[in-house]
Structures are given as C-alpha cells and as structure tokens.
C-alpha positions as CSV (number, residue, x, y, z in Angstrom):
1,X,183.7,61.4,64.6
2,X,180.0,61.1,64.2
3,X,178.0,61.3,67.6
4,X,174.1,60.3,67.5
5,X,172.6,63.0,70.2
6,X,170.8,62.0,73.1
7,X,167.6,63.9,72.1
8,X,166.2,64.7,74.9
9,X,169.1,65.8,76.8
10,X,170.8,68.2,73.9
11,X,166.7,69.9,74.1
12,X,166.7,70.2,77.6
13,X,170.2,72.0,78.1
14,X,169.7,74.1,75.3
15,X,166.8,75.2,76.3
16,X,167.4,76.1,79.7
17,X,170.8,78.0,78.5
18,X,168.5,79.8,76.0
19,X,165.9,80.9,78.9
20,X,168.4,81.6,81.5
21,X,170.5,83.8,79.2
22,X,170.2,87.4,78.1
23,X,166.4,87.7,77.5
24,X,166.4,90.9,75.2
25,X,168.7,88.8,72.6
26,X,166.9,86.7,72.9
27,X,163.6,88.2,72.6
28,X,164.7,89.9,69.3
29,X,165.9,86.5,67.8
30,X,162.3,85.1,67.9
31,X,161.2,88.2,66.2
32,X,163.5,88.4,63.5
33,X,162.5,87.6,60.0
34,X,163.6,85.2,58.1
35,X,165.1,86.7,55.3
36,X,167.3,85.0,53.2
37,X,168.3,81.2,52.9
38,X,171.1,79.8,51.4
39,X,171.2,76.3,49.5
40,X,174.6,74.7,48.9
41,X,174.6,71.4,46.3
42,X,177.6,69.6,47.5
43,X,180.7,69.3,45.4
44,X,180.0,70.2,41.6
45,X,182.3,70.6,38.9
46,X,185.7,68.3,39.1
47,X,184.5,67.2,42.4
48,X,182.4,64.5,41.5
49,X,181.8,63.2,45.1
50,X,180.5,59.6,45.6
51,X,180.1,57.6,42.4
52,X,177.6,54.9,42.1
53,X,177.0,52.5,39.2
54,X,175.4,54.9,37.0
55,X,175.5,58.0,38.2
56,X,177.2,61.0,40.6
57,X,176.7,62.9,43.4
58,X,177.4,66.2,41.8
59,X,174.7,65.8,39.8
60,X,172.2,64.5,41.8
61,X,172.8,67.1,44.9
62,X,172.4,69.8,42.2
63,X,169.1,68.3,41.0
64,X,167.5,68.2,44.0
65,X,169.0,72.4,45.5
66,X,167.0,73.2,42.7
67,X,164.2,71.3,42.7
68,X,164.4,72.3,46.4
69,X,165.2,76.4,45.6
70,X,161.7,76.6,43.2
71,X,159.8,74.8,45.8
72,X,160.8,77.9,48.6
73,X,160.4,80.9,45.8
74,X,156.5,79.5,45.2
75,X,156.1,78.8,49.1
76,X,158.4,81.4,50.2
77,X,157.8,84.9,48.1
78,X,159.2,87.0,51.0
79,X,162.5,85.2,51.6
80,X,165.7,85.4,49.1
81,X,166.7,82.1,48.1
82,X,170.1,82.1,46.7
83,X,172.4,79.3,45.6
84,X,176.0,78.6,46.3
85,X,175.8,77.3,42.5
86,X,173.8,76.6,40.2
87,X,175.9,74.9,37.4
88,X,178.1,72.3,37.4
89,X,181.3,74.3,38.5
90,X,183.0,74.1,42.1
91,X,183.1,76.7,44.4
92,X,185.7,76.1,47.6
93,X,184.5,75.0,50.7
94,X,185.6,78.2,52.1
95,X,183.8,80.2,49.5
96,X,180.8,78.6,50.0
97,X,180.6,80.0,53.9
98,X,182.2,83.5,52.9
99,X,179.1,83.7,50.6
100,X,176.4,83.0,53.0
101,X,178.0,84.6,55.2
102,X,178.4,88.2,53.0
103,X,174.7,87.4,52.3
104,X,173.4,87.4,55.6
105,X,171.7,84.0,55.6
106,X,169.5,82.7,58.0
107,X,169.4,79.4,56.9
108,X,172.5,77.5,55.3
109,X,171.1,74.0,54.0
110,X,173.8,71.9,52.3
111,X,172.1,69.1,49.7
112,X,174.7,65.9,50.0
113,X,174.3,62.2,48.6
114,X,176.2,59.0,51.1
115,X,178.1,56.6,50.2
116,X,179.6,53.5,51.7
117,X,182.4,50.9,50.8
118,X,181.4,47.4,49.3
119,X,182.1,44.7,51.6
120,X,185.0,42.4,51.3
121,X,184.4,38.9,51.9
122,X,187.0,35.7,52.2
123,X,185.6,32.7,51.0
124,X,187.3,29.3,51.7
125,X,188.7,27.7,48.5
126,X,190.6,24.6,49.1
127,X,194.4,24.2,50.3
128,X,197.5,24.7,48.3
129,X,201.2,23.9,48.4
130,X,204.2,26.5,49.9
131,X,207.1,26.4,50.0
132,X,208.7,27.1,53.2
133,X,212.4,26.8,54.6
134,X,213.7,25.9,57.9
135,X,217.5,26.2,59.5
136,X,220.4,27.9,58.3
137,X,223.4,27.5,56.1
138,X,223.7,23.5,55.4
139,X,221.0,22.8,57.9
140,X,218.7,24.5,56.2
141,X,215.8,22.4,54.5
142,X,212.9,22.9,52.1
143,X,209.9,22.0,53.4
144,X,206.1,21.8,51.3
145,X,203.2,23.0,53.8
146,X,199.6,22.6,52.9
147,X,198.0,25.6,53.5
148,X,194.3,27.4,52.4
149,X,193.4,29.9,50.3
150,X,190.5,31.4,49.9
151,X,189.2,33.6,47.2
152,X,188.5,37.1,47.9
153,X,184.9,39.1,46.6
154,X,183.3,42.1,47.0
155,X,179.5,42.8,47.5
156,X,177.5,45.7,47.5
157,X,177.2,48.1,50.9
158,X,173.5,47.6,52.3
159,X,173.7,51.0,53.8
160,X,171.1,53.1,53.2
161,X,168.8,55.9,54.3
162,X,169.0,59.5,54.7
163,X,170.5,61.7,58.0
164,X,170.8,65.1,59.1
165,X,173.9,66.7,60.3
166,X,175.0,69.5,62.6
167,X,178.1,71.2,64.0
168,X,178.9,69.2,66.7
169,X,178.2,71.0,70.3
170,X,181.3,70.1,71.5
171,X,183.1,72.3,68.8
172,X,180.9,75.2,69.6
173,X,184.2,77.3,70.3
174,X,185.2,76.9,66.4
175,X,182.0,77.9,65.5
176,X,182.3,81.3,67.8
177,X,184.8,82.5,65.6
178,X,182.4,83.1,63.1
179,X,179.8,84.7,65.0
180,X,179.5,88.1,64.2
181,X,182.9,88.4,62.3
182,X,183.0,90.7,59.0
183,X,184.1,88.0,56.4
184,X,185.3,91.2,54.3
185,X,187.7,92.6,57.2
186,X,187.9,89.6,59.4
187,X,186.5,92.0,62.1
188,X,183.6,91.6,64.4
189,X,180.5,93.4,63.7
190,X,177.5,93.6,66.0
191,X,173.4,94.2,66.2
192,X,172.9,97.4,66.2
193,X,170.8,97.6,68.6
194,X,173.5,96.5,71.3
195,X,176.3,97.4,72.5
196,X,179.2,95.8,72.6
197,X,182.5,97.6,74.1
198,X,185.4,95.4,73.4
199,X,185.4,91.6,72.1
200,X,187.2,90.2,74.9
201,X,185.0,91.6,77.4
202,X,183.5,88.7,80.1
203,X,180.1,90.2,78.5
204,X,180.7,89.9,75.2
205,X,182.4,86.4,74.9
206,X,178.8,85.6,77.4
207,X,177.0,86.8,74.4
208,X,178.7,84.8,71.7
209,X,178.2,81.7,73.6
210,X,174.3,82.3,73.6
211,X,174.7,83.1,69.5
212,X,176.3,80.1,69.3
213,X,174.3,77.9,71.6
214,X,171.2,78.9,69.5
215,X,172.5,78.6,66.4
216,X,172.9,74.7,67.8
217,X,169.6,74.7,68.8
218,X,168.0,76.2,65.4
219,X,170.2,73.6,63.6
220,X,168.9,71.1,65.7
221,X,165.6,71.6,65.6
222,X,165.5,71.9,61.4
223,X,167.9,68.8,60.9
224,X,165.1,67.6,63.2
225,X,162.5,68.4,61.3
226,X,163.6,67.1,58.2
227,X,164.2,63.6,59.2
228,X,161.4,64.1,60.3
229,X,159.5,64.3,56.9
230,X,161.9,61.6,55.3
231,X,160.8,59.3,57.7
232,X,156.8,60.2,56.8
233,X,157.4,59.7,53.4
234,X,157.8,56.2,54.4
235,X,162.0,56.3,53.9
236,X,164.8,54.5,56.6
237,X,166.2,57.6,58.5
238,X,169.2,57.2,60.2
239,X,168.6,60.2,62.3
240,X,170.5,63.9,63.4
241,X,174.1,63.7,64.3
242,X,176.9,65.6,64.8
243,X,179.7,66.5,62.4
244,X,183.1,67.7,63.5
245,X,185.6,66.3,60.7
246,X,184.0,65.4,57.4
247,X,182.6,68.5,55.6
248,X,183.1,70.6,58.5
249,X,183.6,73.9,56.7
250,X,179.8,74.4,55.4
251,X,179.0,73.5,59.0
252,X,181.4,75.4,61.1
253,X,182.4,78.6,59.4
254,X,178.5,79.5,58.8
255,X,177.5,82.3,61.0
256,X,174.1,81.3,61.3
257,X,171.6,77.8,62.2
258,X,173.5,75.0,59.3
259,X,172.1,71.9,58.6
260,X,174.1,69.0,55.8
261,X,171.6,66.8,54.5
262,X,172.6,63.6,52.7
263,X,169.4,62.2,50.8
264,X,170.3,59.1,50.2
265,X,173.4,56.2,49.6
266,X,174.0,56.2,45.8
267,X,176.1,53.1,46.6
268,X,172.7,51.5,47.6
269,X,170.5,50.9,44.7
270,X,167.2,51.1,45.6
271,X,168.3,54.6,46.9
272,X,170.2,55.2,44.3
273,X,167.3,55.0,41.7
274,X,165.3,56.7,44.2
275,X,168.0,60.0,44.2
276,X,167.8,60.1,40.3
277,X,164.2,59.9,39.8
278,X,162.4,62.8,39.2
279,X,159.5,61.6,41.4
280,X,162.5,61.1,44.4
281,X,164.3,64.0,43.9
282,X,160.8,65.8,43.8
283,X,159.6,64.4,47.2
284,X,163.2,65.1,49.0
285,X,162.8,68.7,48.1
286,X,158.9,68.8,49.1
287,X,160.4,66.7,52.6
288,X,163.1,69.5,52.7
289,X,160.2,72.1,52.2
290,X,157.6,71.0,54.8
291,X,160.7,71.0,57.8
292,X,161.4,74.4,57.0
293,X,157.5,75.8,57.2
294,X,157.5,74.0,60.2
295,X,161.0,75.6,61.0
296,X,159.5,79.0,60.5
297,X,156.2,78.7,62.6
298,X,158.5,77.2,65.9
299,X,160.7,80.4,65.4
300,X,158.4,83.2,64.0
301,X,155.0,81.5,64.9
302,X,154.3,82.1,61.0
C-alpha cells in the first residue's frame, strides 16, 4: 500500500518526538559527519525490471547511479561513495542492505524507473448470433440470441512523473530490527559513547524508537528534497510516499535515513526518452545532487 503523507503533520510529530527525546543522542546525530553514501541501481543483470518499447530499467537505473556517483566524488571529496554495483550483474535484495549496512552508510539512495500497465479498452462492434439452449431432455430447445461484441484494444499508460519513497512510519517496528544490529553476527552493537545494558531494557527499546524515528525523519526530509528539484527542473512530481510492500527490503533492512527514487515511467514516452537521454539522465543525477547538499546543510549546517 502506497500512502501519500500529510506533510505537515508527519513534520510536526517528528519533530516534537525528536526534541522531546534524549537530547545527548540527539545532539551527537547533528554533529556527525556524513561519511559514506551508498547508491543502489535497481535490479541489474537477469532482472531486467520494467520494459518499455525500446529500452530497460536495468540499464537506465545504472546510467543515471553513475552519472549520479561522479557528480558526489567532484562535489563531495570527503564522503565515500560506494555502489551496490556497478555492472550489469544482480546482487539480492538482501545483499544490497547487508552491504550498506557492513559499510556504515549514511545515506542509502536506491535509483528505480516506473512503470504502469497499458489500458484496456472495449469498444462496441456490432451484434452477433449465439446459440443458447433452454429446458431439459425433450423440452429442451435451441434458441439464436442477438447479442454484442465488442472488440478489445490496448493503449498506452499516461502515467508519468517521478516520486520519492520511504519506509512507511507505520512499519517503524520492522525497521528497529535493524537499528544497531551487527549484520556479521546478527547481534546489536552500540555508539560507543553510550551505554547500553541489555537490549530489552525499557531504556534501550526508548532509544531505538528515537533511531528509528529519525531515520524517518532524515528520509523524509531528502526524499523531500529531491522532488523537490525534479519539480524545478520543470518535471510532473508525483510527490513522497510511503513504501511498505513493493521493494521493501532496500527500504526496511537499511540501518540508516533510505530513500527509492523512481525517475521516471519508461512505459510513458516522453519520459521514457527523457530517462535514456544523456541530457535527462544528466539533470536527474544533478536534481539528485542539489537535494543531497541541501540534505547536508539542514543536518550538518555545511
């Protein structure tokens, strides 16, 4: 299920949650760095993903995490940028976390192209004969019926834009198991700087609640952002929303602020020329680009 967030609302509970929570963890979160970001291109290898009349999602998500990946090395030279792949080969869903996760992202951005069905359509084409059969044994009688038929075409999907997506708030208990959790030993680990006695302790699960609860709010605000920039280089956005069943691994299992973007419908032409031009694929990762600076300055004041 796909939920569009009441803006205002999501900013204004997360926020207070944020400020009425532990300040010192708080405290430390705005001052951390931001170190290393990870960029996943969706699918890749025998995963094709969406298909459109020319061309494939595969290929076009891995385009653009590049395109996307060179743009944070220039802007970026203090951060790690690492890739989930950079080939044409498939890495599971699963390993895709487990990597960001043994890499101690800070930022997981997933690159993804839409799709949607063509429309079916019935059109009206005259009446024809049927044979139909009422009664039983020597009462029964044949009987010729008029009745329509219609001829049956397809058209194209007019779908189209881009949108953001985030771990759905009200999954945030899914995403705690990944908070703090060893992906090599499937134990919790902990800041160092705190300490934490024993992982069902009322203070502890207190604490995981405000990780995850900011790790909404990051998301949020950086999906945000994005659509943001889509929408002022003059493309449709159809806004943040909330992912709980499509995709959901790259989304739930990262221990850190996750955003999915998809850039486009390839099932749309107009986007779908867009997403495999090099001037489109250029500007998404530029659009991608200027929402994480801006990302950085909210969080770091950079």
């Amino acid at each position: 299920m796909n939920i569009k967030l009441p803006q205002p609302l999501v900013y204004c509970l997360v926020c207070t949650t944020l400020f009425l929570s532990i300040a010192p963890v708080d405290a430390r979160a705005q001052k951390a760095s931001l170190r290393t970001i990870i960029i996943d291109p969706g699918h890749g290898g025998r995963d094709a993903g969406a298909r459109g009349t020319y061309s494939v999602e595969k290929d076009i998500c891995l385009a653009i995490a590049l395109k996307l990946g060179k743009n944070l090395e220039e802007a970026f030279p203090d951060i790690k940028i690492l890739y989930t792949r950079k080939t044409d080969v498939y890495p599971e869903l699963k390993e895709r976390a487990d990597f960001a996760n043994a890499n101690k992202g800070d930022l997981f951005i997933s690159i993804h192209v839409n799709a949607a069905p063509p429309i079916r359509h019935n059109k009206f084409a005259g009446y024809k004969n049927q044979v139909v059969y009422t009664g039983k044994g020597k009462k029964r009688k044949k009987h010729i019926q008029r009745v329509p038929k219609y001829t049956v075409y397809l058209t194209n999907n007019p779908s189209n834009g881009t949108e953001t997506f985030i771990w759905a708030a009200d999954r945030s208990d899914e995403k705690e198991k990944f908070i703090g959790e060893d992906v090599n030993t499937g134990e919790h680990v902990y800041d160092s700087t705190e300490y934490i006695p024993d992982i069902n302790d009322p203070e502890f699960k207190a604490k995981a609640l405000l990780w995850t609860k900011r790790y909404f709010d990051k998301s949020y605000l950086l999906a945000s952002l994005v659509e943001d920039a889509f929408i002022g280089e003059g493309r449709f956005s159809r806004g943040v929303k909330q992912r709980n069943e499509k995709g959901i691994w790259v989304l739930q299992a990262t221990s850190m602020p996750s955003i999915l973007v998809e850039t486009g419908f390839i099932t749309y032409k107009p986007d779908q020329d867009y997403l495999n031009s090099e001037k489109g694929q250029q500007a998404i990762a530029d659009n991608i680009l200027s929402a994480v600076k801006k990302y950085r300055q909210a969080t770091e004041g950079k």
